[in-house]
SEVEXLUM-548310 format. One line per 5 residues: for each residue x, y, z of N, C-alpha, C. Coordinates in steps of 0.1 Angstrom, whole numbers. Layout:
REM residues N
X,Y,Z,X,Y,Z,X,Y,Z  ...
//
This chain:
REM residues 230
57,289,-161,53,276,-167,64,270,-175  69,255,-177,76,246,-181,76,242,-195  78,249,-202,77,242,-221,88,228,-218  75,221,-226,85,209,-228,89,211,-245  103,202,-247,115,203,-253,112,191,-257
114,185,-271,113,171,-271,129,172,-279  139,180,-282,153,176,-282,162,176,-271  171,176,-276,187,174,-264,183,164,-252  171,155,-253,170,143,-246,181,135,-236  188,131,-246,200,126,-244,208,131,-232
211,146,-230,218,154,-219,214,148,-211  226,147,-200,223,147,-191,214,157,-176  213,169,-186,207,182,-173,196,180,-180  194,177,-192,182,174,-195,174,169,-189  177,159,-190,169,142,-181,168,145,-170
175,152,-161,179,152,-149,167,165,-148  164,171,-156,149,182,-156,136,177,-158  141,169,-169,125,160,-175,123,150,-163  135,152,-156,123,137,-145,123,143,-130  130,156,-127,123,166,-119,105,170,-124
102,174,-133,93,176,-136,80,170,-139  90,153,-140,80,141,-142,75,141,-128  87,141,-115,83,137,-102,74,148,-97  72,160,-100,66,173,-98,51,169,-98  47,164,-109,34,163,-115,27,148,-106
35,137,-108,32,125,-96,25,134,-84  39,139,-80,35,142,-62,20,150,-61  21,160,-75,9,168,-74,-4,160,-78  -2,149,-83,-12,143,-89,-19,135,-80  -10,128,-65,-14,120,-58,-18,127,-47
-16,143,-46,-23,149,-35,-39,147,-41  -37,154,-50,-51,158,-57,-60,147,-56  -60,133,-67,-63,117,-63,-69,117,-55  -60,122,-43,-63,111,-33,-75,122,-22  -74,135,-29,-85,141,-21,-99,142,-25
-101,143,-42,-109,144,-48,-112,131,-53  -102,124,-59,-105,108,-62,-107,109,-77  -106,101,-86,-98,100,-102,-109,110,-111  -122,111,-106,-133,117,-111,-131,130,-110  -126,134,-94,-127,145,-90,-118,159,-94
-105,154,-96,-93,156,-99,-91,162,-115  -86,170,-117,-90,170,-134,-72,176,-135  -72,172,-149,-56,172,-151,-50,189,-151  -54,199,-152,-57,211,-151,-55,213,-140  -60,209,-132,-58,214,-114,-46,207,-114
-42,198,-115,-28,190,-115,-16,198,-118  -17,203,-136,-7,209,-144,-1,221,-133  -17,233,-130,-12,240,-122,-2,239,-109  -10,229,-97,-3,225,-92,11,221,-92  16,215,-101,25,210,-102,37,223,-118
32,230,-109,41,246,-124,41,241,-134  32,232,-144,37,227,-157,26,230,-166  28,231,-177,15,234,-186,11,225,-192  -4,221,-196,-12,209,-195,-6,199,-207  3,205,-215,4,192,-226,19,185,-219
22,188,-205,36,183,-202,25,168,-196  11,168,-193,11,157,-183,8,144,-200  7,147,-210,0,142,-223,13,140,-224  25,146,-227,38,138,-230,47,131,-221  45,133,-209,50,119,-193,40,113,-195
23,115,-190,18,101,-191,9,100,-203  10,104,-215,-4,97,-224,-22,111,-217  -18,102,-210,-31,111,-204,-34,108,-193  -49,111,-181,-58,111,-174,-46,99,-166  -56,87,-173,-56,78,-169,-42,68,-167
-36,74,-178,-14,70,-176,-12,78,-167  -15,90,-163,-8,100,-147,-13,88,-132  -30,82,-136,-33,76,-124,-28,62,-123  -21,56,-135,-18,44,-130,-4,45,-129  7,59,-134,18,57,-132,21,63,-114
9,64,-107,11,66,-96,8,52,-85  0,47,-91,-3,34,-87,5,25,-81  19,26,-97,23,13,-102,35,21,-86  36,41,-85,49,37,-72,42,34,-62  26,33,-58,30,26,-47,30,13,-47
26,5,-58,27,-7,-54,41,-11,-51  52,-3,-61,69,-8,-56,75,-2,-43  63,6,-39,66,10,-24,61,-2,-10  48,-9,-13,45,-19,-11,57,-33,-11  62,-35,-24,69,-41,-28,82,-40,-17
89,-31,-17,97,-29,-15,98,-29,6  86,-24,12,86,-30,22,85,-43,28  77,-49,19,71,-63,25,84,-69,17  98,-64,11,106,-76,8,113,-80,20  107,-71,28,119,-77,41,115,-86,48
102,-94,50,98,-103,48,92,-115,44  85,-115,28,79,-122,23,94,-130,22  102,-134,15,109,-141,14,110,-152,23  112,-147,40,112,-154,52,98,-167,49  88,-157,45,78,-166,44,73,-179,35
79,-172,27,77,-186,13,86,-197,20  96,-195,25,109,-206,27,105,-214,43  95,-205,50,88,-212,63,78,-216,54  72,-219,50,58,-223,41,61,-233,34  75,-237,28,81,-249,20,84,-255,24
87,-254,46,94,-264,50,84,-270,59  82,-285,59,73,-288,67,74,-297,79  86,-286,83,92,-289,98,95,-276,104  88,-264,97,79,-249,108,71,-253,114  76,-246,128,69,-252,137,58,-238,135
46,-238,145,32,-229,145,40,-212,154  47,-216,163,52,-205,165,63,-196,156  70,-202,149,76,-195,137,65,-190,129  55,-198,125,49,-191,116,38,-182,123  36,-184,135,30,-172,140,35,-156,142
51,-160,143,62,-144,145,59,-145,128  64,-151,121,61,-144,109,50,-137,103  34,-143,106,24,-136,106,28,-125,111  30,-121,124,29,-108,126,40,-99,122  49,-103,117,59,-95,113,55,-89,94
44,-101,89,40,-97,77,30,-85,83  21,-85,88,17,-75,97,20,-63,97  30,-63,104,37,-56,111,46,-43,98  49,-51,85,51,-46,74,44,-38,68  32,-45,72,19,-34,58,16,-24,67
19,-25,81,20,-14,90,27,-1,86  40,-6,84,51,2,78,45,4,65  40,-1,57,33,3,43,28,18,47  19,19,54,3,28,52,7,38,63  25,39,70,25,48,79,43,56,77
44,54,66,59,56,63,62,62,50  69,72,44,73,77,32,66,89,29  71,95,20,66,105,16,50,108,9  45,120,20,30,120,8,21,108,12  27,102,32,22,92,31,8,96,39
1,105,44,-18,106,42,-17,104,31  -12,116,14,-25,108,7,-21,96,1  -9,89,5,-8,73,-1,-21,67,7  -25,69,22,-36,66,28,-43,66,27  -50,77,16,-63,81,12,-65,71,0
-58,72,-6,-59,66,-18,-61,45,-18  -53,43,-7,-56,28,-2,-71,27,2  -76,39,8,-84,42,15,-101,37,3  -91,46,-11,-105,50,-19,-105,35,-28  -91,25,-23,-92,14,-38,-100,2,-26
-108,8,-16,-119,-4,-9,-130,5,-14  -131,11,-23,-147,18,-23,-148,20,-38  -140,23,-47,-140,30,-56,-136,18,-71  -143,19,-81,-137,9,-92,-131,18,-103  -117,26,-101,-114,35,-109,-98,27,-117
-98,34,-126,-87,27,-139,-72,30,-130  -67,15,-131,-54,10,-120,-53,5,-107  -66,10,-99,-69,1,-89,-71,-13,-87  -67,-24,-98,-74,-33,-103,-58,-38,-100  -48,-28,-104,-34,-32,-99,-31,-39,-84
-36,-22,-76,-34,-24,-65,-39,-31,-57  -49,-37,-58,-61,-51,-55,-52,-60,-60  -47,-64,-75,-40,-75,-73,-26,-81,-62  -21,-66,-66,-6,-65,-56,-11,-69,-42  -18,-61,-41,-24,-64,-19,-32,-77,-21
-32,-83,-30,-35,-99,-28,-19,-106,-27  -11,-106,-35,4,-112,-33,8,-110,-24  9,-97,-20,20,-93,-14,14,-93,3  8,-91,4,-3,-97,20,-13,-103,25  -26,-101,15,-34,-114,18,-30,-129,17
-26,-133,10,-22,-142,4,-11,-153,12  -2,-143,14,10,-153,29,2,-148,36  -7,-141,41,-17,-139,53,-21,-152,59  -30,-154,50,-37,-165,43,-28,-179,45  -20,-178,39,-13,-194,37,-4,-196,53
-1,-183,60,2,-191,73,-6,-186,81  -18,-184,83,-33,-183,94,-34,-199,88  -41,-202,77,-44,-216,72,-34,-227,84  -20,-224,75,-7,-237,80,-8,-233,91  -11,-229,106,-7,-223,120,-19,-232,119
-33,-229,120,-40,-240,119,-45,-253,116  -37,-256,106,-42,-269,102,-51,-276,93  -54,-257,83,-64,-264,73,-63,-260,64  -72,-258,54,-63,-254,41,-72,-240,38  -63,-233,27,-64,-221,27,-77,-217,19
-89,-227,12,-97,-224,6,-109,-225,18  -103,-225,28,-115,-230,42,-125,-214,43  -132,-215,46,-144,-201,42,-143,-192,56  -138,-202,64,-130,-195,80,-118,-188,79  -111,-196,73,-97,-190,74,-97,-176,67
-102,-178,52,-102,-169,47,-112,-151,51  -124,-154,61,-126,-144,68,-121,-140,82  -111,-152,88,-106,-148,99,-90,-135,96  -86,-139,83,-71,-133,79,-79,-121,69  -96,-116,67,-97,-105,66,-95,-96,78
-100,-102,87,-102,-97,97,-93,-91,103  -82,-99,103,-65,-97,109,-63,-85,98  -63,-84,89,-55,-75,79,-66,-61,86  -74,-64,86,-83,-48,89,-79,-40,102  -69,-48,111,-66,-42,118,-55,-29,110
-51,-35,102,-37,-22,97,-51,-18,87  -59,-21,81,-63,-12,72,-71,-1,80  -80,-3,86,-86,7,97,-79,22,97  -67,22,99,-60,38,99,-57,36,82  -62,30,78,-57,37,61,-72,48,63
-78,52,69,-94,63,71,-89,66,80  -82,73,85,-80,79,102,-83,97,99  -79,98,81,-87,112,77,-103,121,83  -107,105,85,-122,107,84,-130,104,97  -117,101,109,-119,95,116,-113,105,128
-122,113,136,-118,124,143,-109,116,157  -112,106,164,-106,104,173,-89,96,170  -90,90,156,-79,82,149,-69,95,146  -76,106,142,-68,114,137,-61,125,151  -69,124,160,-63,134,173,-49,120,179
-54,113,175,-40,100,179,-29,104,174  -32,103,158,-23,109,148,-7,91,151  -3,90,137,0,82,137,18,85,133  26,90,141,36,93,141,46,86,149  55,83,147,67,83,160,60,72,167
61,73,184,60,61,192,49,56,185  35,64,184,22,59,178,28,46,170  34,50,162,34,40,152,37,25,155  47,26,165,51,17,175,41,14,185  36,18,190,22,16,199,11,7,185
8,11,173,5,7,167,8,-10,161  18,-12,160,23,-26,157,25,-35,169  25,-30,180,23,-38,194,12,-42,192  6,-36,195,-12,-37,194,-18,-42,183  -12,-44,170,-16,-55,160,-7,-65,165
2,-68,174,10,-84,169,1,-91,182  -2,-79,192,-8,-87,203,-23,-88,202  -31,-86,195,-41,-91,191,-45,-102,180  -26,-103,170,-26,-116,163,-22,-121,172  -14,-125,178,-14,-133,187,-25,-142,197
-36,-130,199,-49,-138,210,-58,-147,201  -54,-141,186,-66,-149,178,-60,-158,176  -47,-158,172,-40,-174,168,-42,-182,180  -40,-179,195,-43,-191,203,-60,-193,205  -69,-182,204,-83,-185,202,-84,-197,192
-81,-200,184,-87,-206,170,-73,-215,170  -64,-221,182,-56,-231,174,-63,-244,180  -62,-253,170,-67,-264,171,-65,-275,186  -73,-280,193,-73,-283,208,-63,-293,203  -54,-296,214,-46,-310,219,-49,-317,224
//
């Protein structure tokens, strides 16, 4: 077991222990989460898991509920951090209003194509899956994060180029259930746990790539389904 030390902070082997031991308790905390879910999970099963004795999770997070949102907040920078490779692209096609419908259609799918890479890439990524999995079902403390972030960061340019490819505006009661609909294609394997034929697929390697074909080519059939007649 791990006594924590609240001197010689400063050191460097120190810090370099205290945030081994911070990442210890994360990793074990988001297995647990994401199997049992914020109720399920009790900080005790964690501590163990993760070699540390229970007042180390009360001095990294506060408590319970600081362990479950300081896990939150990495995936939302994990989120973040994928879709920076192309949100950017998209605000700057979205400002200019001489994008043509086919740019902003590859960009749709390549936003796509990101959150793909979200929910199938990094470490610990089933239970990052599970846990995406539990913030469509579940109203537990920090999920309220991750609901806003997966509004910015994908529904949202979803949304604003399904709308602009079309020709209407983004508070249209269509658009906005047609770009659920597009997104549910990547959310679908966020449950492939639970899902015996999803899970004999298993989402690895080519899969994954088989995977993002098969979302850009079925954005693609809906964008020419629903683009406006000439």
């Amino acid at each position: 077991m791990i006594n924590i030390q609240t001197t010689g902070r400063g050191r460097p082997g120190t810090q370099a222990r205290g945030e081994d031991t911070r990442r210890r308790i994360l990793e074990k905390a988001l297995d647990l989460f994401a199997a049992h879910g914020y109720e399920g999970a009790s900080t005790r099963q964690i501590a163990e898991g993760a070699g540390v004795n229970l007042p180390a999770i009360q001095y990294y997070f506060g408590n319970k509920e600081g362990l479950y949102r300081a896990i939150i907040e990495d995936i939302v920078a994990d989120t973040e951090r994928h879709m920076s490779t192309v949100l950017p692209r998209v605000r700057a096609a979205l400002d200019d209003p001489e994008a043509t419908s086919a740019e902003l259609t590859e960009l749709l799918c390549q936003t796509l194509e990101a959150f793909v890479t979200v929910v199938t890439s990094g470490p610990q990524v089933e239970s990052r899956r599970l846990i995406f999995a539990r913030a469509e079902v579940e109203e537990t403390p920090g999920l309220d994060r991750m609901h806003e972030n997966g509004m910015q960061q994908i529904f949202n340019p979803c949304l604003a180029l399904f709308a602009r490819i079309h020709g209407k505006s983004e508070g249209d009661p269509e658009m906005t259930m047609r770009t659920m609909a597009l997104i549910g294609q990547v959310v679908i394997f966020c449950n492939n746990h639970k899902r015996p034929i999803l899970k004999a697929v298993g989402l690895d390697g080519e899969n994954v790539q088989l995977m993002k074909q098969i979302v850009r080519e079925q954005t693609l059939a809906i964008c020419r389904a629903v683009a406006p007649e000439k």
